[in-house]
C-alpha positions in Angstrom: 0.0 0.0 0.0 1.7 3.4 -0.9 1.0 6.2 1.4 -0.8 9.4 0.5 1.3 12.4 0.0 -0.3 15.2 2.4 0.6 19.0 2.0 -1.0 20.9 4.7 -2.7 22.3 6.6 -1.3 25.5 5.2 -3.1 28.9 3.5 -4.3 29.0 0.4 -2.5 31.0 -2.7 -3.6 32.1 -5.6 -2.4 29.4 -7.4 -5.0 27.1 -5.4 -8.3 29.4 -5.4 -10.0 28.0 -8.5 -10.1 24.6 -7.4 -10.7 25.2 -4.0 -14.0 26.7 -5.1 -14.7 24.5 -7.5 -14.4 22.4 -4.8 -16.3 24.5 -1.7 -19.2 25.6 -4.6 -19.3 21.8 -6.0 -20.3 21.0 -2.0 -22.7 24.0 -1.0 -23.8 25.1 -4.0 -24.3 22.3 -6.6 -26.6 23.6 -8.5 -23.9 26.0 -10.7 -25.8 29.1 -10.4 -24.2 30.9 -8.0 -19.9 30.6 -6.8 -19.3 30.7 -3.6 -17.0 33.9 -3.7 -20.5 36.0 -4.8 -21.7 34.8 -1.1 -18.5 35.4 0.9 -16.5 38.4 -1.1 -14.4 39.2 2.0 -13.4 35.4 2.7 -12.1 34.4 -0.7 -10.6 38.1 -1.7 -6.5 38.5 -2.4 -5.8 39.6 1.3 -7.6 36.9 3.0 -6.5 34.0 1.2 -3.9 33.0 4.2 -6.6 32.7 6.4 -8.4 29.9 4.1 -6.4 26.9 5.6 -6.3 23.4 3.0 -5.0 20.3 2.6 -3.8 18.6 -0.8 -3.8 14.8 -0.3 -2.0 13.2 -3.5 -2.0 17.2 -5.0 -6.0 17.4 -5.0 -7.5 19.9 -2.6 -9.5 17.8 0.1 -10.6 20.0 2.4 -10.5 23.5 3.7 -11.2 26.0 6.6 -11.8 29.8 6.2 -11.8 32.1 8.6 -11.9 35.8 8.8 -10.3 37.9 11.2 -12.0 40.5 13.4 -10.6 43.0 15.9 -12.9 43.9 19.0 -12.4 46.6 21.4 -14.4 47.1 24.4 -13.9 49.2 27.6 -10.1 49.5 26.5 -9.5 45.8 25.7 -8.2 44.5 22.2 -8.8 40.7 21.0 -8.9 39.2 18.0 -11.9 36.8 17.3 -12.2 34.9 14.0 -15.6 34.3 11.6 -15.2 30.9 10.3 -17.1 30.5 7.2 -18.4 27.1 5.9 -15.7 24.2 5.4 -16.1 21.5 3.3 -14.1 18.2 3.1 -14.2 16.3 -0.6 -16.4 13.2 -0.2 -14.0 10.7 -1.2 -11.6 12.2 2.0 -14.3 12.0 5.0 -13.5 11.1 8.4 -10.2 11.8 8.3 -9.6 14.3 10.6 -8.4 16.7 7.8 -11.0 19.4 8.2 -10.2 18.9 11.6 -6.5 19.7 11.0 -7.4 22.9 8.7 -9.5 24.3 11.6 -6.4 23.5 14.9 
């Protein structure tokens, strides 16, 4: 049995944004009418992309986790708090504990 080649969890690039859409909008929104970048512009945009962790398992994207970053002040204290938006794990890569990777 030859082992799986796993890259990740690391951010996504540019280089790896079409297919991890292809691959989030194949998952939530099958029906092709609508990508998932039109639903979450400030997740998938140029400055955010390090905060979309993946993993590549044998150089496909199997699953991903983004997150947006938030600063809140109150009553003179700072702390950062993250939005995570939805994550989605290729179907043939389940129960694997990579989503579970992406979001540690």
């Amino acid at each position: 049995m030859s082992k799986v080649r796993i890259d990740g969890p690391r951010g996504c690039t540019a280089e790896d944004l079409d297919e991890l859409v292809a691959l989030v909008s194949g998952i939530f929104r099958p029906d092709g009418f609508q990508d998932i970048r039109t639903d979450y512009p400030l997740v998938y945009r140029d400055e955010n992309l390090p905060n979309i962790r993946l993993i590549r398992a044998a150089g496909q994207i199997v699953a991903e986790v983004p997150f947006v970053p938030w600063t809140v002040a109150h009553e003179g204290c700072r702390f950062t708090i993250a939005v995570i938006s939805p994550t989605a794990t290729h179907v043939d890569h389940r129960h694997k504990g990579y989503g579970l990777r992406c979001l540690n």
